[in-house]
C-alpha positions as CSV (number, residue, x, y, z in Angstrom):
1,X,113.1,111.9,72.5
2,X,113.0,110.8,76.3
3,X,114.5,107.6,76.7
4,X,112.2,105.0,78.8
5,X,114.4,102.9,81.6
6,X,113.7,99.6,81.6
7,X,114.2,97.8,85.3
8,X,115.6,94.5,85.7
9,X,114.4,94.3,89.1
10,X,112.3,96.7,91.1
11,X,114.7,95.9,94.5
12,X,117.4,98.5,95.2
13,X,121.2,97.3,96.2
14,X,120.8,97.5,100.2
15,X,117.5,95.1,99.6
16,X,119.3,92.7,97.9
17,X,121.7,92.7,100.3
18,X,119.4,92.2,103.2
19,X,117.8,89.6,101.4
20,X,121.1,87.6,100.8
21,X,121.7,87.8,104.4
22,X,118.3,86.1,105.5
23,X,118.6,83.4,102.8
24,X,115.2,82.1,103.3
25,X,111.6,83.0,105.0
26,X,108.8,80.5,105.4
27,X,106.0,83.9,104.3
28,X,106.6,87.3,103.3
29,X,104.0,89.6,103.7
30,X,104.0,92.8,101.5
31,X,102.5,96.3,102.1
32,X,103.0,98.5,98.9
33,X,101.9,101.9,100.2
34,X,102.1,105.6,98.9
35,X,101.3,108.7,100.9
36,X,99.6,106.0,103.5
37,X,100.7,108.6,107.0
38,X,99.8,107.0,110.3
39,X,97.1,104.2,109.3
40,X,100.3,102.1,108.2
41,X,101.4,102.2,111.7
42,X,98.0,100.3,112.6
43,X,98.7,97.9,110.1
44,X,101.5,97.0,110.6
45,X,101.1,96.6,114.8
46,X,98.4,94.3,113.4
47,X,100.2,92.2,111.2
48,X,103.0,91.8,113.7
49,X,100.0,90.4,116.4
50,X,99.0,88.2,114.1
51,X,102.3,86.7,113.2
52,X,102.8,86.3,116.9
53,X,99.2,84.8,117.1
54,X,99.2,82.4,114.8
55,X,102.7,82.0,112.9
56,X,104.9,82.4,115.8
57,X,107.5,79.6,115.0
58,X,107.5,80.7,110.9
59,X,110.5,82.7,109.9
60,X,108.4,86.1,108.5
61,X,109.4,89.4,106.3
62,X,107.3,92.1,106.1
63,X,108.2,94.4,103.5
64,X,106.8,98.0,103.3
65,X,107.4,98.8,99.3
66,X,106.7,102.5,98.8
67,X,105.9,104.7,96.1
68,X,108.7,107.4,97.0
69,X,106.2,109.3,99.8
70,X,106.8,112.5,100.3
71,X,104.9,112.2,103.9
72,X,106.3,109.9,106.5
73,X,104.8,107.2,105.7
74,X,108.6,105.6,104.9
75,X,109.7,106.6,108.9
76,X,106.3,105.8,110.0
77,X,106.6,101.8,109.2
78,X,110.5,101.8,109.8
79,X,109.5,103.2,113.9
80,X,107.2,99.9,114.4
81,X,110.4,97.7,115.7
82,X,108.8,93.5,115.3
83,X,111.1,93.2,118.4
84,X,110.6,89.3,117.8
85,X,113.5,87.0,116.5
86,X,111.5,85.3,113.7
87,X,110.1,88.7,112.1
88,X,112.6,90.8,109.9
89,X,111.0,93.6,108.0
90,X,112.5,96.0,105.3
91,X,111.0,99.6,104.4
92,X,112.5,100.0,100.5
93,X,111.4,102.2,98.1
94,X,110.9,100.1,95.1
95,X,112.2,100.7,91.4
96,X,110.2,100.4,88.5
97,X,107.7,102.9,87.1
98,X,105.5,104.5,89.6
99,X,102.4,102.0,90.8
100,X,101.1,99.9,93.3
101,X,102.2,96.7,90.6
102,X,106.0,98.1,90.7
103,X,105.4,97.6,94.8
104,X,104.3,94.4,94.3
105,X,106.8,93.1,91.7
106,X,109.8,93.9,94.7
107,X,107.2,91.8,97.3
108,X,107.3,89.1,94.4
109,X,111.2,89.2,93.9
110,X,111.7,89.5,97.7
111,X,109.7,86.3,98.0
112,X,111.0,84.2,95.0
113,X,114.0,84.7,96.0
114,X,114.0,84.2,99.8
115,X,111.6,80.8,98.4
116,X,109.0,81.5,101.1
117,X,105.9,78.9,101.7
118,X,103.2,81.6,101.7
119,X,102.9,85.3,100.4
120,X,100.4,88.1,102.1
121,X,99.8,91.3,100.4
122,X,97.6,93.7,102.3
123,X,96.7,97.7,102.0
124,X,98.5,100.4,103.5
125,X,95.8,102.4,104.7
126,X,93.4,99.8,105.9
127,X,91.2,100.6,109.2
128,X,89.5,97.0,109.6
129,X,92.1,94.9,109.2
130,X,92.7,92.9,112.2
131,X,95.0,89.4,113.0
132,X,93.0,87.1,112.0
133,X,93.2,88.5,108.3
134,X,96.3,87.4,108.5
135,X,95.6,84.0,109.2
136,X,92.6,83.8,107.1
137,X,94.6,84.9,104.2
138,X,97.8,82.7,104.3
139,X,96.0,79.7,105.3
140,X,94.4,78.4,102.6
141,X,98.5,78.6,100.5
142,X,99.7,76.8,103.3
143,X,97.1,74.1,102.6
144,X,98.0,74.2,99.0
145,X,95.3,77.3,97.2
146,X,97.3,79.5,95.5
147,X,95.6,82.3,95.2
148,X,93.5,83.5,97.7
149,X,90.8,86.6,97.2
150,X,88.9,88.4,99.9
151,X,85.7,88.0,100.5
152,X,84.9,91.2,102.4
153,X,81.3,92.4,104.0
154,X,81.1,95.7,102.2
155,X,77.6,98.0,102.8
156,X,75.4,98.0,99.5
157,X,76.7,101.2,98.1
158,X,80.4,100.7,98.9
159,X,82.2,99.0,95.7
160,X,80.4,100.6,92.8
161,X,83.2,99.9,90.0
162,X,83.1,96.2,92.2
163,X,78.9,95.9,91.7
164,X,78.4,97.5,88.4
165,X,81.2,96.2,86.5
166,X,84.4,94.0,88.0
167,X,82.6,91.3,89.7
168,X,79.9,90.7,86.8
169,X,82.5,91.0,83.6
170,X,85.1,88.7,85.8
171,X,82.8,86.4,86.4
172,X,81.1,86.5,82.9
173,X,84.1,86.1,81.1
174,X,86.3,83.6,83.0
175,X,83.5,81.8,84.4
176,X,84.7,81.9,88.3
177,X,82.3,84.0,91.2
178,X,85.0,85.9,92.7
179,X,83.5,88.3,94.6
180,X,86.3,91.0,95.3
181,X,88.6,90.3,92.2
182,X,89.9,94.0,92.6
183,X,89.9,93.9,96.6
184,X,93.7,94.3,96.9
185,X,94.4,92.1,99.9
186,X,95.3,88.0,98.7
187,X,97.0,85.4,99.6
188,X,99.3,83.9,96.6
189,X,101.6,80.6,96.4
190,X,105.2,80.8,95.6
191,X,104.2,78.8,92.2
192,X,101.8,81.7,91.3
193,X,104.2,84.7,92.3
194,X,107.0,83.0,89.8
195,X,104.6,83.0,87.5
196,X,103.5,87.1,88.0
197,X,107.5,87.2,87.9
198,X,107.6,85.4,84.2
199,X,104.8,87.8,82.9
200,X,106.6,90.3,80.5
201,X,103.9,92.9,82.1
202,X,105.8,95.3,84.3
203,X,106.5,98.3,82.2
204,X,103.2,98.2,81.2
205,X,100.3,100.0,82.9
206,X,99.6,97.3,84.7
207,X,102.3,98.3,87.1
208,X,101.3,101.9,87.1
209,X,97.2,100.6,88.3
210,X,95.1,97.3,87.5
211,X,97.2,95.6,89.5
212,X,94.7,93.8,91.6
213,X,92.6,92.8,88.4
214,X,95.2,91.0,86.5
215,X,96.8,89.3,89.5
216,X,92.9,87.6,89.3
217,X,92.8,87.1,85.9
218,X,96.0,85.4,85.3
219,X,95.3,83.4,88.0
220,X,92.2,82.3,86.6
221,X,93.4,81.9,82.9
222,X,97.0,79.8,84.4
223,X,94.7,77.4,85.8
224,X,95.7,77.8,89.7
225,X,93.9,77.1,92.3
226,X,91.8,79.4,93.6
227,X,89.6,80.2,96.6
228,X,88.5,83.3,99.0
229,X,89.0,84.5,102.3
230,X,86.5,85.7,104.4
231,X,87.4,89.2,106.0
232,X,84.5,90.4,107.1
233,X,84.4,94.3,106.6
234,X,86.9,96.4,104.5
235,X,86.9,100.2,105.9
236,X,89.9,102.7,104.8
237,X,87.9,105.8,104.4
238,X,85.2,105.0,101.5
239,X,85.1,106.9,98.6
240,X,82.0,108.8,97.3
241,X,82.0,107.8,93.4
242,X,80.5,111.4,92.4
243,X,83.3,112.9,94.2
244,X,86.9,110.2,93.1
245,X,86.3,107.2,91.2
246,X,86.0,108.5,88.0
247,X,90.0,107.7,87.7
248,X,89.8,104.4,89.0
249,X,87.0,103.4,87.1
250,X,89.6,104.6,83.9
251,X,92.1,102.3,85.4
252,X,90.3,99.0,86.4
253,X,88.2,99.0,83.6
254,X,91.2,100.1,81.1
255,X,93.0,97.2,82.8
256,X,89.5,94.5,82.5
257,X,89.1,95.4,78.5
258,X,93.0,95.1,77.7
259,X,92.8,91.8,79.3
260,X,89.9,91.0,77.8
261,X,92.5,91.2,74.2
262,X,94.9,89.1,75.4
263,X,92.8,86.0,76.5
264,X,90.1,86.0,74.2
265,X,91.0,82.2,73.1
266,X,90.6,81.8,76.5
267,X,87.4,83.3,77.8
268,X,85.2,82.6,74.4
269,X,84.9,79.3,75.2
270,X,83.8,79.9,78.6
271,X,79.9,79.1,79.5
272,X,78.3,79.7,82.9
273,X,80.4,80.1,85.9
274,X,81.4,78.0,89.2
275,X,81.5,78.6,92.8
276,X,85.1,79.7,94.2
277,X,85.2,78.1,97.6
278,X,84.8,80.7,100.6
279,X,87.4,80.1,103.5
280,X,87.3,80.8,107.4
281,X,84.8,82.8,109.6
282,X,83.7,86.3,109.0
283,X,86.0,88.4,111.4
284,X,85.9,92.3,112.2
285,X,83.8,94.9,112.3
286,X,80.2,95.4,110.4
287,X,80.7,97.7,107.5
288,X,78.9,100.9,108.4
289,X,76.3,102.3,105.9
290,X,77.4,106.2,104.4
291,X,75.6,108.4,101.9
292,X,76.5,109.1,98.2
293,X,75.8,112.2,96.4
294,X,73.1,110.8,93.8
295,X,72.4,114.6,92.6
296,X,76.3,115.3,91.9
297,X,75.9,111.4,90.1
298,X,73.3,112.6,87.8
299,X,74.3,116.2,87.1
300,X,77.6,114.2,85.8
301,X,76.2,112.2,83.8
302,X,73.6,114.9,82.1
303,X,76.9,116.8,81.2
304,X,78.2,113.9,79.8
305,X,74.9,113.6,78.1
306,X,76.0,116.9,76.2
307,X,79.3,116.7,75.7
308,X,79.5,113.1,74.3
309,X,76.2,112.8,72.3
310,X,77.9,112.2,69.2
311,X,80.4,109.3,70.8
312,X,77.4,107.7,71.9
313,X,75.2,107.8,68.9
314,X,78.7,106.0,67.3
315,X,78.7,103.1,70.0
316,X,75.6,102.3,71.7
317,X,72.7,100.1,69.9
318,X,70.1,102.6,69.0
319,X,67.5,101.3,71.7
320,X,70.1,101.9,74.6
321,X,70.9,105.9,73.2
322,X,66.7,106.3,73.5
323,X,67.4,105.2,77.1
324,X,70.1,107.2,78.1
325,X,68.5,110.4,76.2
326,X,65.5,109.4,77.8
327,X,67.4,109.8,81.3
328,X,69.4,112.5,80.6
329,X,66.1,114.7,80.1
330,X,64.0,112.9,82.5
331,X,66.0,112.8,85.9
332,X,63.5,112.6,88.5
333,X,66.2,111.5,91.3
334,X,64.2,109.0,92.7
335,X,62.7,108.0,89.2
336,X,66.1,107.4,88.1
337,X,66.5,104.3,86.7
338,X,69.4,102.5,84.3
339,X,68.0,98.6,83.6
340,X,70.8,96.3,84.1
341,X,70.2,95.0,80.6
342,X,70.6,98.3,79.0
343,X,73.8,98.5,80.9
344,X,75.4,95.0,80.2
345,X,75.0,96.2,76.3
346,X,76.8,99.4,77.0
347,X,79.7,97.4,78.8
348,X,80.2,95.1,76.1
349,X,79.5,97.6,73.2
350,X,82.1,99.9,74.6
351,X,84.4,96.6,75.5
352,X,84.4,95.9,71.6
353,X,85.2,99.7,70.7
354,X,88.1,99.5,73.5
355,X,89.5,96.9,71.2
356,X,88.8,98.2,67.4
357,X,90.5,101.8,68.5
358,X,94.1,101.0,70.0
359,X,95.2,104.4,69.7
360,X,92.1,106.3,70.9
361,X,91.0,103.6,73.3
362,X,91.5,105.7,76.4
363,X,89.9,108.5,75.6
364,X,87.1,106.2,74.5
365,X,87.0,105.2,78.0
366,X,86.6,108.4,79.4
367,X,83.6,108.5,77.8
368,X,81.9,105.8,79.8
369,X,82.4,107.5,83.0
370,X,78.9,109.4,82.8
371,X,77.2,106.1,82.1
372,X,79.0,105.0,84.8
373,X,77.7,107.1,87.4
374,X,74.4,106.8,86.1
375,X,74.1,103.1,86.8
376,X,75.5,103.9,90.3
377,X,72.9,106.6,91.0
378,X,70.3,104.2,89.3
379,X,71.4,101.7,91.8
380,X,71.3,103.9,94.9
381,X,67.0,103.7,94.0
382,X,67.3,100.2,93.5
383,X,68.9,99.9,96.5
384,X,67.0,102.1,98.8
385,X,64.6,99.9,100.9
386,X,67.2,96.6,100.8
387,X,68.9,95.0,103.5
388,X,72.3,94.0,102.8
389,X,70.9,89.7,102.3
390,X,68.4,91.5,99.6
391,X,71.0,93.6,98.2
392,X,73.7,90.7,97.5
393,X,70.7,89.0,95.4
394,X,70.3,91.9,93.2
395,X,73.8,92.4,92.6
396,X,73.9,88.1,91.8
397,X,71.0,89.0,89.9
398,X,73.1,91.7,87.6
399,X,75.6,89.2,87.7
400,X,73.3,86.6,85.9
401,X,72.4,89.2,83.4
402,X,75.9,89.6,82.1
403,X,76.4,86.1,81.5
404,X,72.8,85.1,80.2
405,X,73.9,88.2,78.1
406,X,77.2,86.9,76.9
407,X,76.8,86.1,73.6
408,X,75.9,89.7,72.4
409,X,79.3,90.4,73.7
410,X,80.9,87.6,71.5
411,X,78.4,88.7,68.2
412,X,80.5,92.1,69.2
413,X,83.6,90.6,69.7
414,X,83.8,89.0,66.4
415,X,82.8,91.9,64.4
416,X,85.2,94.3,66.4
417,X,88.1,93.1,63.3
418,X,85.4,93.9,60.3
């Protein structure tokens, strides 16, 4: 048997050491990154400007927290030099079990520790990101938010896990319209990053992936305050989802439905949802539109169609299989078509079997993907002739039918123990 080390901290000796010597920062601003190569040089040279810009008599950290690269990503950020008196930076490779959360946990400790004001936490990779994100995101902490989500301009077919399942079950269940809860760049207070410290979480999965989705959550369910930033567009290479997202789809919706166990007392009670305040001006660059691969979408989910039949006849309502058999034989590409409320019944059907099969719950999940990429490529035709105004009112139109559609989920919910 393999014994599992458990980390007391994810900083390493020389970090601790560093740290002792600054004593204290007013904002540390944290850049987990893994096999990021030169766009980490960009963002950093931009996070620097826009220290200078707008924070230039704050005592700042940045800290690169990486992933152990095996590129040079690590000699990358240590060649951009601040070369200013009130910016240190550290480039650590952090301890903990492999993850963007173990990256973050050393940004938290760093921070707690060095009891900064304000804490930024941006992408390694990002193209977009320009100095004003910087302001736009530590503002609102310094005027007393504590957690601070991006509100990014994304093009209609960028953000599928986003716009077919995060945004709508988010805001369903906790009863908040975040817009980007898994965006991955926020702004946090030091209140809120002692309490991601306190949450016994961190040799979990959650700091392997789902970061970004339970930073939100517990941020909603702790009762911070909470608001968004707006960033205007978010470009880092987009991803095709017939081609990559299958695995991140595993992760942030593995992450959303374990959650979903351990604040149930909290979100059954929930009705409706609220506006979350949008902060600043849109900066940046337009998002630019790209194609996706409908015919790869569909061919994936037809083999799904084969292949997990008998999973499905288990776990879908008996009107929603007819659907998806229905689709699977009929796939016209441009007749394609998933209805939303067909698909807010799979999420919360296979939400309740996530929770009644602890053991196979994973695999369960795997399971979903095909569904998955047929609501995407049954989105690409609803989307087709929609300008990006008309296309945020569908998807606030999906988002509406997950709510209205709530109580199913609950009727589920309460059986899942029987």
């Amino acid at each position: 048997m393999i014994a599992v080390t458990r980390f007391s901290t994810a900083l390493r000796p020389y970090v601790r050491e560093k740290i002792e010597q600054l004593r204290t920062a007013d904002i540390v601003i944290g850049i987990p990154s893994y096999q990021s190569g030169r766009p980490i040089i960009h963002v950093l040279k931009t996070i620097i400007k826009g220290i200078e810009s707008y924070y230039p008599d704050r005592k700042c950290l940045i800290v690169v927290s990486d992933g152990g690269s095996t590129d040079d990503t690590r000699d990358m950020a240590r060649s951009i030099d601040p070369q200013s008196y009130n910016i240190e930076s550290i480039v650590t490779i952090y301890r903990g079990i492999p993850g963007k959360g173990s990256g973050l946990r050393a940004v938290f400790e760093i921070a707690n520790f060095l009891k900064a004001r304000a804490v930024a936490v941006f992408d390694s990779d990002l193209i977009s990101i320009n100095p004003e994100w910087v302001r736009n995101v530590l503002a609102p902490v310094m005027e007393g938010y504590d957690f601070v989500a991006p509100d990014y301009n994304r093009y209609k077919l960028d953000g599928t896990i986003t716009n077919t399942i995060a945004y709508n079950l988010t805001r369903a269940l906790y009863g908040q319209k975040i817009r980007q809860p898994i965006g991955g760049d926020f702004g946090i207070s030091p209140a809120l990053v002692k309490h991601y410290l306190d949450q016994d979480v961190w040799e979990t999965d959650v700091a392997k992936f789902g970061i970004d989705i339970w930073m939100t959550t517990s941020a909603m369910v702790g009762g911070f305050r909470i608001c968004q930033a707006k960033l205007g567009a978010k470009i880092h290479g987009e991803k095709d989802p017939a081609a990559d997202l299958g695995p991140m789809f595993r992760q942030v919706v593995g992450t959303i439905f374990q959650l979903m166990g351990s604040y149930q007392d909290y979100w059954l009670e929930i009705k409706g949802s609220r506006e979350v305040p949008s902060r600043g001006e849109v900066v940046g660059q337009e998002a630019e539109p790209f194609e996706i691969n409908q015919d790869s979408l569909i061919e994936y989910f037809q083999v799904g169609a084969k292949n997990f039949s008998g999973v499905w006849k288990n776990i879908l309502a008996g009107k929603d299989l007819r659907v998806i058999r229905s689709l699977a034989r009929n796939s016209i590409n441009g007749d394609f078509l998933l209805p939303i409320e067909t698909w807010v019944r799979i999420v919360y059907q296979y939400a309740g079997v996530f929770q009644k099969t602890p053991r196979q719950r994973f695999k369960i999940l795997d399971t979903m993907i095909p569904l998955y990429y047929a609501r995407v490529a049954s989105m690409v035709n609803e989307l087709k002739d929609k300008n990006a105004t008309e296309a945020e009112r569908h998807f606030e139109e999906q988002a509406q039918a997950f709510e209205r559609m709530k109580e199913y989920l609950i009727s589920i919910w309460k059986r899942k123990g029987e």
